[in-house]
DRENPA-3360 file (N, C-alpha, C; in nm, 2 decimals, always signed):
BEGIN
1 = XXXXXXXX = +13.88/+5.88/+5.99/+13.86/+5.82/+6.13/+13.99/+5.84/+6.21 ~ +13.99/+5.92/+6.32/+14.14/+5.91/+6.41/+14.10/+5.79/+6.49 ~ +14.25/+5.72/+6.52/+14.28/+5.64/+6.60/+14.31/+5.69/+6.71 ~ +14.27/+5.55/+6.80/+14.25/+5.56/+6.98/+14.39/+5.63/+7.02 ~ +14.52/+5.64/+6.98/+14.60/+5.67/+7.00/+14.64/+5.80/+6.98 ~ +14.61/+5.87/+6.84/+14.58/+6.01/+6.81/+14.49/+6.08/+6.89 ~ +14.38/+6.01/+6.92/+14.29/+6.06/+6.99/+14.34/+6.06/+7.20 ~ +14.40/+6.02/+7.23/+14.46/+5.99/+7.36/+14.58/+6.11/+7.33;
9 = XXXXXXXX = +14.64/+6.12/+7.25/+14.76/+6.23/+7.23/+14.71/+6.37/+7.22 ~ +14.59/+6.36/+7.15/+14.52/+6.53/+7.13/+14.47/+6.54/+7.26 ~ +14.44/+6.47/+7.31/+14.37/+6.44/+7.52/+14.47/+6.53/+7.55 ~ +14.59/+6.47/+7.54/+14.68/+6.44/+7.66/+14.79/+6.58/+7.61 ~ +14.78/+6.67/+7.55/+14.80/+6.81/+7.46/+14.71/+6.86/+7.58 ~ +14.60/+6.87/+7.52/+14.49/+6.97/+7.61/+14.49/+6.95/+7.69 ~ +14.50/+6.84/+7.82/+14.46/+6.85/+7.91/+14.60/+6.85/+8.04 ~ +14.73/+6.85/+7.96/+14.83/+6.88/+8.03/+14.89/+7.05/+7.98;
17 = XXXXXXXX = +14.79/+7.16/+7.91/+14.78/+7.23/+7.91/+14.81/+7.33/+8.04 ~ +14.89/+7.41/+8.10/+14.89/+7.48/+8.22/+14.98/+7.61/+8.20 ~ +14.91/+7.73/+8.23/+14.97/+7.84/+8.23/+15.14/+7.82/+8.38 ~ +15.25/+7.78/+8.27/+15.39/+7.80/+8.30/+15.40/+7.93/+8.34 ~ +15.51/+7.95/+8.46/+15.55/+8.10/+8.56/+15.64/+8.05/+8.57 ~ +15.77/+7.97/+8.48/+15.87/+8.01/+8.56/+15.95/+7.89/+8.43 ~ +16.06/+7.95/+8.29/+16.09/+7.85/+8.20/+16.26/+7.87/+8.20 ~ +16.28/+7.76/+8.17/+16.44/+7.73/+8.15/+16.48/+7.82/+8.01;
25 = XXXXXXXX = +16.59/+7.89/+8.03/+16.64/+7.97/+7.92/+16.67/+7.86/+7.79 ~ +16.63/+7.78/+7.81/+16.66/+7.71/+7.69/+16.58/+7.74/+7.54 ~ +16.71/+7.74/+7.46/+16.62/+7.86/+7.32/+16.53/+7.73/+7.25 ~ +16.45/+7.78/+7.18/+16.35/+7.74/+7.07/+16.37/+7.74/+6.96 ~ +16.36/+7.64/+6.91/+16.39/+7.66/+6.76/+16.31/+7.73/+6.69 ~ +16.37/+7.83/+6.57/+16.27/+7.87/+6.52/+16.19/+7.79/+6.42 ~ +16.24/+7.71/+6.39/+16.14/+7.62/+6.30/+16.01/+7.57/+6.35 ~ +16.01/+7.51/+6.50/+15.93/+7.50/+6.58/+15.85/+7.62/+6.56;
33 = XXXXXXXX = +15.91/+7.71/+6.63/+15.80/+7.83/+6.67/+15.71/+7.89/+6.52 ~ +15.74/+7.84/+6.40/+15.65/+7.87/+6.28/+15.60/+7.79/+6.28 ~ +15.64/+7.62/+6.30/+15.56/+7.53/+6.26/+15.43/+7.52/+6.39 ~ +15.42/+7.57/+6.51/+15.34/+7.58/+6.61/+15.21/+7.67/+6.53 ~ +15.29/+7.79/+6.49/+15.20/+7.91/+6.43/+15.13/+7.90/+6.35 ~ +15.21/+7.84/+6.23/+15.12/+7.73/+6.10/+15.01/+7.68/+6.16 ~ +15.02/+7.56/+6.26/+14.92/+7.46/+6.26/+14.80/+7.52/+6.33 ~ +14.85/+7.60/+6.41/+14.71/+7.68/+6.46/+14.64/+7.80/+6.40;
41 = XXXXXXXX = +14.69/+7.85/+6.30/+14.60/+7.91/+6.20/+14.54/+7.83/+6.12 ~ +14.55/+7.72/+6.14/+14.43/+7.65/+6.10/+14.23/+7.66/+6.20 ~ +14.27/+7.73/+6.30/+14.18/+7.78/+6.34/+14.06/+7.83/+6.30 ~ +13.93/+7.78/+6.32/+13.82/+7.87/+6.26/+13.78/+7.98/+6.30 ~ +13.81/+8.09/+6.12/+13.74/+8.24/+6.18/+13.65/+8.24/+6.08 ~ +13.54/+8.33/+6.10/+13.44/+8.37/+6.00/+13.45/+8.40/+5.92 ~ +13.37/+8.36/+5.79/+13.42/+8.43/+5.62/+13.52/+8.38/+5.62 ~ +13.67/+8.32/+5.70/+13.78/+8.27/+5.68/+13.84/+8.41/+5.70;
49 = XXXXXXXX = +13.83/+8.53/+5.76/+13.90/+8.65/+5.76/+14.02/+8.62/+5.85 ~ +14.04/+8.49/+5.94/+14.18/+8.50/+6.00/+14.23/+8.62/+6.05 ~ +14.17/+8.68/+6.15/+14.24/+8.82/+6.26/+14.32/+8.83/+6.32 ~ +14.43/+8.72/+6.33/+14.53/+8.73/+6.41/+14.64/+8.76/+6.35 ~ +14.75/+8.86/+6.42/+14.87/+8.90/+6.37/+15.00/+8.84/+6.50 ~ +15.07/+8.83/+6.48/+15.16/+8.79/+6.58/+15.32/+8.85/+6.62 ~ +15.34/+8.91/+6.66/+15.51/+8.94/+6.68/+15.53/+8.89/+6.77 ~ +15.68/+8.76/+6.72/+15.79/+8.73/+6.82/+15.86/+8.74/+6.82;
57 = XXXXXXXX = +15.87/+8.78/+6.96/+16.04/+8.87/+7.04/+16.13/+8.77/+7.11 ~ +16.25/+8.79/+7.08/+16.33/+8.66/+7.12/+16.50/+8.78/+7.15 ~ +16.55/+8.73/+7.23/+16.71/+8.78/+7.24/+16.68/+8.92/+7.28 ~ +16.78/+9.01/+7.24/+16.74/+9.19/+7.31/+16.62/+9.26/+7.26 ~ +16.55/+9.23/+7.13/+16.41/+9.28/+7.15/+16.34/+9.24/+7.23 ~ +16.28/+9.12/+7.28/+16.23/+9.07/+7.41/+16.27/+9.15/+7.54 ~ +16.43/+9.13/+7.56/+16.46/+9.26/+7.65/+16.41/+9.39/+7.68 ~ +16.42/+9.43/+7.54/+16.38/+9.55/+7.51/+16.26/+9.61/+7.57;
65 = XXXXXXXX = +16.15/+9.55/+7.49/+16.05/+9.57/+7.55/+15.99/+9.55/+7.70 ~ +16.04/+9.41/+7.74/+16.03/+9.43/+7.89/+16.10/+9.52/+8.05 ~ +16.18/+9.54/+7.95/+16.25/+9.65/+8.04/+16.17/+9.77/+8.03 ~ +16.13/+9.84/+7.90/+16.04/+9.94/+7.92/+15.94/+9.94/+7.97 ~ +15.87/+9.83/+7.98/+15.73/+9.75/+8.05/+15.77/+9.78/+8.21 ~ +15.88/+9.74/+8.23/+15.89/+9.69/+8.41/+15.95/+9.87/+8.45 ~ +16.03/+9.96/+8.39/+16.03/+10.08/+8.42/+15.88/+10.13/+8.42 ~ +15.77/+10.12/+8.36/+15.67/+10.18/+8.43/+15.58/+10.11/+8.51;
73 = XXXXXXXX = +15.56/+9.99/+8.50/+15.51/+9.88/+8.59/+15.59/+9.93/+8.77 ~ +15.71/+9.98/+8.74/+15.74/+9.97/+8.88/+15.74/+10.12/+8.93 ~ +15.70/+10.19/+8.88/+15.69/+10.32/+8.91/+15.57/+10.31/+8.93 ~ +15.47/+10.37/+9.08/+15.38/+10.37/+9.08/+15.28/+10.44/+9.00 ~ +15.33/+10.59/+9.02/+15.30/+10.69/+8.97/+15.27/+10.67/+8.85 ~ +15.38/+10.61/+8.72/+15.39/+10.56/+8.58/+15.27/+10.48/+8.57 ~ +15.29/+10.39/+8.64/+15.18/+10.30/+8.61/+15.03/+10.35/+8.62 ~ +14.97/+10.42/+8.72/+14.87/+10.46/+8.68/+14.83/+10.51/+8.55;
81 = XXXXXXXX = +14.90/+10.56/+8.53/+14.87/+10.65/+8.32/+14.85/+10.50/+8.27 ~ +14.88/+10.42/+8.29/+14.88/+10.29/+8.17/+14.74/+10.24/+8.15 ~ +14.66/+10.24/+8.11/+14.52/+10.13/+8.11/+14.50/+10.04/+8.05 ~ +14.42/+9.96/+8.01/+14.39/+9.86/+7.92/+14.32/+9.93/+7.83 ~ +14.26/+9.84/+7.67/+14.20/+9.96/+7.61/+14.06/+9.88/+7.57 ~ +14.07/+9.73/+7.62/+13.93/+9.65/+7.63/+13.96/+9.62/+7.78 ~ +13.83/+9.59/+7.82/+13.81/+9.51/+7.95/+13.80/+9.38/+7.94 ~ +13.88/+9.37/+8.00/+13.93/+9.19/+8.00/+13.84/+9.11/+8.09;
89 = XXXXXXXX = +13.86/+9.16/+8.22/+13.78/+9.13/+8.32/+13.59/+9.20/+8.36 ~ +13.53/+9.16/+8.44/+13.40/+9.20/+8.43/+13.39/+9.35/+8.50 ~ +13.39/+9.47/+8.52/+13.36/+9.54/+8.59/+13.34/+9.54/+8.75 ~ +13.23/+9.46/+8.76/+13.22/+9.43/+8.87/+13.17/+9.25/+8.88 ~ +13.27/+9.21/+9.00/+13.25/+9.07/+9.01/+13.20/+9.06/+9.10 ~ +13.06/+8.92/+9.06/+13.05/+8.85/+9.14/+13.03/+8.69/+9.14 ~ +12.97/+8.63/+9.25/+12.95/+8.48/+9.26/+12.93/+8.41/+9.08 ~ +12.99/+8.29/+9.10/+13.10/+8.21/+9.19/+13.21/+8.28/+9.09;
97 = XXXXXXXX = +13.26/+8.37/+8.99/+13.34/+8.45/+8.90/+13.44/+8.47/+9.04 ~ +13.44/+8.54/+9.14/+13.50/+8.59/+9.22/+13.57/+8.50/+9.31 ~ +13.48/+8.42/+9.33/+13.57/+8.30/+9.42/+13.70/+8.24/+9.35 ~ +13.64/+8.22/+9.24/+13.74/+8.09/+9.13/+13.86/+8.22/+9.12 ~ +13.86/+8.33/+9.11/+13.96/+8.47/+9.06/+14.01/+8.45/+9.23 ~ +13.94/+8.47/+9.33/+14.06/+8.48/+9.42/+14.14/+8.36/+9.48 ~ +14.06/+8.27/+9.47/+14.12/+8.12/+9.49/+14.26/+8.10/+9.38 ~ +14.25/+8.11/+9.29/+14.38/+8.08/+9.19/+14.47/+8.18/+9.23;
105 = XXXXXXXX = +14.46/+8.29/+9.28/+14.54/+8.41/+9.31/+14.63/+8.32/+9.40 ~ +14.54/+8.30/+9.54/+14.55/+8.33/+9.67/+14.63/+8.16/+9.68 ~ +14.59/+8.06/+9.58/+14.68/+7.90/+9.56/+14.80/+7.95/+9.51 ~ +14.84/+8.08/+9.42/+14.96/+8.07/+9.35/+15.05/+8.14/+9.46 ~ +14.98/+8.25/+9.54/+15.09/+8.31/+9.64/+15.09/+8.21/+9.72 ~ +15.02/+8.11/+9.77/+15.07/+8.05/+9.89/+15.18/+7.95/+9.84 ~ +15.18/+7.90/+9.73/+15.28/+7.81/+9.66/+15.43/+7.92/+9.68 ~ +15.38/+8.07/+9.68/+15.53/+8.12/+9.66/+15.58/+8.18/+9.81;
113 = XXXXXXXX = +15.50/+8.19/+9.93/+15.53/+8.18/+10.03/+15.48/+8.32/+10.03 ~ +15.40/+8.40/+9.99/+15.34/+8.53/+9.98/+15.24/+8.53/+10.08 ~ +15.24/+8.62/+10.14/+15.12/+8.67/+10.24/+15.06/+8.78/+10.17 ~ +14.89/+8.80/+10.24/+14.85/+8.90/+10.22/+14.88/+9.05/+10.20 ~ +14.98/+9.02/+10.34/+15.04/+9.17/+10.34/+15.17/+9.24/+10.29 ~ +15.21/+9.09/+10.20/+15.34/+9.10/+10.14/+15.28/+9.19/+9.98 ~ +15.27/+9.30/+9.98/+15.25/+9.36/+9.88/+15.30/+9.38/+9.81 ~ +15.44/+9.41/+9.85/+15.60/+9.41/+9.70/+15.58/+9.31/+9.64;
121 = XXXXXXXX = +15.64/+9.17/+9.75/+15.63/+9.06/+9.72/+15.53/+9.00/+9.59 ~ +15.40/+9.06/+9.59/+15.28/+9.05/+9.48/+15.31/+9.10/+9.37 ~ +15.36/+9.23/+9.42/+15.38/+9.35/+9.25/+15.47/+9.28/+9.20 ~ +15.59/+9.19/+9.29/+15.71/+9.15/+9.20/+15.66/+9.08/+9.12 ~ +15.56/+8.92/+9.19/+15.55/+8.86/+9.10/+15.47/+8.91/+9.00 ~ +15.38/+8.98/+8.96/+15.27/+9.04/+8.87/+15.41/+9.03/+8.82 ~ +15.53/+9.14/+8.85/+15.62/+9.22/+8.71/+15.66/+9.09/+8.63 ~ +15.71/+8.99/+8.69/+15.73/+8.89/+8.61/+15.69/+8.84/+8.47;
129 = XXXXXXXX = +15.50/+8.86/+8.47/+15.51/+8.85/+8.33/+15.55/+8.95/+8.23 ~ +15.62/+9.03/+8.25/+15.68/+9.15/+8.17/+15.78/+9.13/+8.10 ~ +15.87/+9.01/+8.22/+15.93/+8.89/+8.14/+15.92/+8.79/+8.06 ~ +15.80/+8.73/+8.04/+15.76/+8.66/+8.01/+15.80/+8.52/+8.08 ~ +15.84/+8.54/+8.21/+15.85/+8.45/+8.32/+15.97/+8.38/+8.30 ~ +16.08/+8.43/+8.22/+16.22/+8.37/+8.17/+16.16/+8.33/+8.10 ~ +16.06/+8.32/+7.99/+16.07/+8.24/+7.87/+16.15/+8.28/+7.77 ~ +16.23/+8.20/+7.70/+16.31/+8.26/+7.57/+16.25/+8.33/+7.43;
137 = XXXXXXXX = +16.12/+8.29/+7.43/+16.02/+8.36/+7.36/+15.87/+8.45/+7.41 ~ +15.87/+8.54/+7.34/+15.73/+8.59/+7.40/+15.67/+8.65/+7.27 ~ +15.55/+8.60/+7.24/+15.48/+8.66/+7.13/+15.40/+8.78/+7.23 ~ +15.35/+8.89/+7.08/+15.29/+8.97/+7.13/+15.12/+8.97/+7.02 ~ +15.00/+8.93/+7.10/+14.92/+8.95/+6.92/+14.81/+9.03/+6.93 ~ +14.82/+9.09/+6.85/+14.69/+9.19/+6.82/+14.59/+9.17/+6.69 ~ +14.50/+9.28/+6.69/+14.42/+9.25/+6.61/+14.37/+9.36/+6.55 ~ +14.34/+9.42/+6.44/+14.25/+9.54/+6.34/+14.16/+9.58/+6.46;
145 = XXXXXXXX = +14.17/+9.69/+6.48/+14.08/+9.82/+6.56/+13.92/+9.76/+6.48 ~ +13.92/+9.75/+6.36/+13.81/+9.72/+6.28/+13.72/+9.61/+6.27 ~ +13.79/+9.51/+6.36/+13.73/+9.37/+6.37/+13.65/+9.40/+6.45 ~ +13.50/+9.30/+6.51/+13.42/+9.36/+6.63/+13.44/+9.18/+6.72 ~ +13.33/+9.17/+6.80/+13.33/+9.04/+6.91/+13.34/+8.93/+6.85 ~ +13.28/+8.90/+6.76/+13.28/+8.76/+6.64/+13.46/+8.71/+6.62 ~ +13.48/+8.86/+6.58/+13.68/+8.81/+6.53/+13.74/+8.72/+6.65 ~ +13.74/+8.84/+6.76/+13.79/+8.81/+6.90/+13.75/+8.65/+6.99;
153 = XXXXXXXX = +13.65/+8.60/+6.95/+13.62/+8.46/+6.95/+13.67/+8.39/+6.88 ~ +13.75/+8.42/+6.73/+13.76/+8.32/+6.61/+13.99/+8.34/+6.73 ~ +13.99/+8.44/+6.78/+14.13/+8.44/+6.76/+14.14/+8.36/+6.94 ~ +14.07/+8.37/+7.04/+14.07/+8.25/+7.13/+14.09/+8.14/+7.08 ~ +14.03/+8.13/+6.95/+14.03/+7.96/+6.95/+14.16/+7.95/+6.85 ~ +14.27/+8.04/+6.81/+14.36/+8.04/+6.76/+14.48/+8.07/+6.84 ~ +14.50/+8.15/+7.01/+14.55/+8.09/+7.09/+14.52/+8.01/+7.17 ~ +14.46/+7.89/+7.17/+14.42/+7.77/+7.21/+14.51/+7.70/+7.12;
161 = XXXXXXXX = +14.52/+7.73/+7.03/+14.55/+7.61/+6.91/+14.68/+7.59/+6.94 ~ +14.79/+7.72/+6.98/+14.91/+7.75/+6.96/+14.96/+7.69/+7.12 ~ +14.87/+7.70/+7.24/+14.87/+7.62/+7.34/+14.91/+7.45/+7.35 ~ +14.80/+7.45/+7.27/+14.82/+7.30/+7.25/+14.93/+7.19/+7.17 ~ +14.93/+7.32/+7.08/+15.02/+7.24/+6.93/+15.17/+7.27/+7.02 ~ +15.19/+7.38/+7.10/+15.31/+7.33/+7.14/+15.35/+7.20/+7.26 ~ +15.24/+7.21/+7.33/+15.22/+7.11/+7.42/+15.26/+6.94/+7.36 ~ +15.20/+6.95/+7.22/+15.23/+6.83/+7.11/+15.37/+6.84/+7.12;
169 = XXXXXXXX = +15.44/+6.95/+7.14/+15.64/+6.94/+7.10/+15.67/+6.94/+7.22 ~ +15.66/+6.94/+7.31/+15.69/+6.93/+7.46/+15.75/+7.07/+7.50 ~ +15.66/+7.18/+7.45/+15.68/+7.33/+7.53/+15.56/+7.36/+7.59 ~ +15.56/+7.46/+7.68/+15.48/+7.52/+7.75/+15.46/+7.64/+7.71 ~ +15.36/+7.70/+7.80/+15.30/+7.87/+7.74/+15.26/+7.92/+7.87 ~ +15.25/+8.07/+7.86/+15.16/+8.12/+7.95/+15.07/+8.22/+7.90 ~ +14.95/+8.23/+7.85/+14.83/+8.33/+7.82/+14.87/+8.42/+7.92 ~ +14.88/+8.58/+7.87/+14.91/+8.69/+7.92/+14.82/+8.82/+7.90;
177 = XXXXXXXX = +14.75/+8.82/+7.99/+14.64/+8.96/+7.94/+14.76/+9.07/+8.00 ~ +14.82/+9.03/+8.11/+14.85/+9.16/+8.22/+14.92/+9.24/+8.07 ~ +14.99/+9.21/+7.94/+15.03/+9.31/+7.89/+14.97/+9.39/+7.81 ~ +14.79/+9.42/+7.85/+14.70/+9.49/+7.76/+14.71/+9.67/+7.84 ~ +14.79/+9.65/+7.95/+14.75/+9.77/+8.04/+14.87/+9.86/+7.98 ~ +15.00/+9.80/+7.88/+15.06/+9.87/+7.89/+15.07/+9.88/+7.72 ~ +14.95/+9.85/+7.69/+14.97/+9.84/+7.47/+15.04/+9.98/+7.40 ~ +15.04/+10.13/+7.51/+15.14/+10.21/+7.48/+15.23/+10.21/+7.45;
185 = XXXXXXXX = +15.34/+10.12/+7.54/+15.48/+10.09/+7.55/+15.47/+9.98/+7.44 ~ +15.38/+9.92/+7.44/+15.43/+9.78/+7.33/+15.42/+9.85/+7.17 ~ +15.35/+9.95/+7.16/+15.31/+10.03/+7.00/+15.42/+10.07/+7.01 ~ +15.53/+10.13/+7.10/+15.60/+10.22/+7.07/+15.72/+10.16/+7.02 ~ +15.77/+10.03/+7.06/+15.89/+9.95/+7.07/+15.87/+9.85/+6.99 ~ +15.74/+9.79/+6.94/+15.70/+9.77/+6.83/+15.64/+9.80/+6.70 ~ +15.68/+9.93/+6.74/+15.60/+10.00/+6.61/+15.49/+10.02/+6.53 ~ +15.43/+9.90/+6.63/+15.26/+9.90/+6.58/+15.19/+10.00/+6.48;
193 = XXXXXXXX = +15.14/+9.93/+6.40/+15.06/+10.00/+6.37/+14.90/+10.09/+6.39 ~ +14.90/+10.21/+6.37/+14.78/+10.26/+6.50/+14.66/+10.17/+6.48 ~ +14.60/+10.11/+6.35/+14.50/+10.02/+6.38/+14.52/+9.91/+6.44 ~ +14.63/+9.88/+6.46/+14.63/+9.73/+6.57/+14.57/+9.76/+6.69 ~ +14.53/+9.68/+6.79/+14.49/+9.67/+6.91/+14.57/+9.51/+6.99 ~ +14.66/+9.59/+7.08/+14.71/+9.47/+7.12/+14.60/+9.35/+7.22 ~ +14.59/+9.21/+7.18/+14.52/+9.15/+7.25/+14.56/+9.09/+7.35 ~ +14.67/+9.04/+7.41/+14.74/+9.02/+7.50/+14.88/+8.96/+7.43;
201 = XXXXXXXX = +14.97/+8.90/+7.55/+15.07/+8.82/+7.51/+15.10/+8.74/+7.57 ~ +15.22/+8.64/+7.52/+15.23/+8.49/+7.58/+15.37/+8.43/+7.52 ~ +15.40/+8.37/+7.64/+15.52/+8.31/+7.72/+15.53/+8.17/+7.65 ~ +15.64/+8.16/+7.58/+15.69/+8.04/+7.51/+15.82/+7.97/+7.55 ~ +15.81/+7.84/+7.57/+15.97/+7.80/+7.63/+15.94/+7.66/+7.67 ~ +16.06/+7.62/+7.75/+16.01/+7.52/+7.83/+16.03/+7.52/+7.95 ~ +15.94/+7.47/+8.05/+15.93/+7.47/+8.19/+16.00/+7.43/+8.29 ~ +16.07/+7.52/+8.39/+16.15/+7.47/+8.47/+16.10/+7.40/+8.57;
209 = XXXXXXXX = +16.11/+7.25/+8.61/+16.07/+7.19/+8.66/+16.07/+7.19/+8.82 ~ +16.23/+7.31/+8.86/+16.24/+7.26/+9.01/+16.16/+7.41/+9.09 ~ +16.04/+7.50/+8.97/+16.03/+7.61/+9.06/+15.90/+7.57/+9.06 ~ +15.85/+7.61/+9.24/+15.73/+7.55/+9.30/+15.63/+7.59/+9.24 ~ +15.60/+7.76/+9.17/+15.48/+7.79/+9.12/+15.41/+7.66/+9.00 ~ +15.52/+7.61/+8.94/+15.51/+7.53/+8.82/+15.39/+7.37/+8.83 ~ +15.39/+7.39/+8.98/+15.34/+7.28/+9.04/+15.16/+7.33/+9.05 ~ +15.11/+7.44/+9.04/+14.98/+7.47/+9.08/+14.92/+7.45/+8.90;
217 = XXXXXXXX = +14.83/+7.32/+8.98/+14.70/+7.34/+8.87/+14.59/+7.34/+8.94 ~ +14.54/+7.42/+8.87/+14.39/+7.48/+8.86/+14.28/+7.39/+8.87 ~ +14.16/+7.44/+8.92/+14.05/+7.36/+8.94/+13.97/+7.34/+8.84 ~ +13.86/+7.25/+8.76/+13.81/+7.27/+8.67/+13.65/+7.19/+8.71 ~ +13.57/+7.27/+8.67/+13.43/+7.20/+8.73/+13.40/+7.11/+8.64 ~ +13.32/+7.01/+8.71/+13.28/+6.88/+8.63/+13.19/+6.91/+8.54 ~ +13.20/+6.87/+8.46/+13.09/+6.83/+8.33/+12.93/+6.88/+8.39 ~ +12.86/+6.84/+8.49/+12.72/+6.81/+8.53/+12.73/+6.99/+8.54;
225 = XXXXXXX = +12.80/+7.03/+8.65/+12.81/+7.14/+8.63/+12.75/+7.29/+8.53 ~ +12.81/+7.26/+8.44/+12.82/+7.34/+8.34/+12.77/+7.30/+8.23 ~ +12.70/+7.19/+8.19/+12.62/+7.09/+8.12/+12.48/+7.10/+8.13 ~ +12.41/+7.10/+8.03/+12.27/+7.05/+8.04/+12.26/+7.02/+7.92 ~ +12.23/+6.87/+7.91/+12.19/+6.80/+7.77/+12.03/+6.79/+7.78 ~ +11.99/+6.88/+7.63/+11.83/+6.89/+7.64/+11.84/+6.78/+7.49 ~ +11.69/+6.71/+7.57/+11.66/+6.55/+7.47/+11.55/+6.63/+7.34;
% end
């Protein structure tokens, strides 16, 4: 049986949960950052096959690789050649998918004083997660070419886990798809192996409190919503 108090702490983990843009260089301990990894491989996957692999980049490999990220990220031309190699997002969007995607866009630029037609201004902040938003850590994780949709479900709920359990030590995260468009550059600098498939990556640290993006949370629909209890 958990107590009211455990159970208010696991609340209050998830629900103060929020994709960080902007973390104090302050380093991580590595003890931490295994003991976060541990607890969330406790995750349920099917058969127990556990799909997830993880590289973290910390000090000049972290560099490393984001500098080769933001040399083609900022080249227009470059960047076109880059794709993703799943589709993250739907093809084609619509209702209410599209509202909620441009509303959280269109809340974060106006927090950063972005206009419409401030287009640099946009690409900058996109390049940012390349940094990992000054986080001092950035994992990268992938998964076996060989797994199919079942794995990829078992490994959401294994970054979820890593979300939360750090949220229990008082760090923050950011879920990062934008680094699936450039999984070329990440094989190369990490040496990947060709069966991997990078799944995205994510921003470890802790959150600077005086930068305004830090202040936008997200909307979330109510229960009735998205609910239907059948008797």
């Amino acid at each position: 049986m958990i107590s009211t108090s455990d159970q208010q702490a696991v609340d209050a983990a998830i629900t103060g949960r929020r994709s960080i843009r902007a973390f104090l260089p302050q380093p991580v301990a590595r003890e931490d950052i295994a003991q976060i990894l541990q607890v969330a491989a406790r995750a349920p996957s099917g058969t127990n096959t556990q799909p997830w692999k993880v590289y973290v980049l910390e000090g000049e490999r972290k560099q490393q690789l984001s500098s080769a990220i933001l040399a083609a990220h900022n080249d227009v031309e470059q960047a076109k050649l880059h794709t993703e190699e799943y589709a993250y997002y739907p093809r084609e969007w619509v209702s209410p998918f599209i509202e909620r995607r441009r509303k959280v866009g269109w809340d974060l630029y106006a927090l950063l004083g972005l206009t419409r037609d401030n287009k640099a201004g946009m690409a900058a902040q996109h390049g940012r997660n390349y940094e990992f938003f000054g986080a001092p850590v950035g994992m990268i994780f992938t998964i076996d070419r060989i797994m199919e949709q079942g794995s990829w479900l078992d490994y959401g709920m294994f970054l979820q886990n890593i979300m939360v359990a750090a949220r229990a030590r008082g760090l923050d995260t950011c879920p990062q798809a934008a680094f699936t468009q450039y999984h070329r550059i990440i094989g190369q600098v990490l040496d990947l192996p060709e069966r991997e498939t990078v799944v995205c990556g994510m921003a470890l640290g802790y959150a600077d409190p005086s930068k305004i993006e830090n202040t936008l949370i997200t909307d979330r629909m109510p229960v009735e919503e998205f609910v239907k209890f059948v008797d």
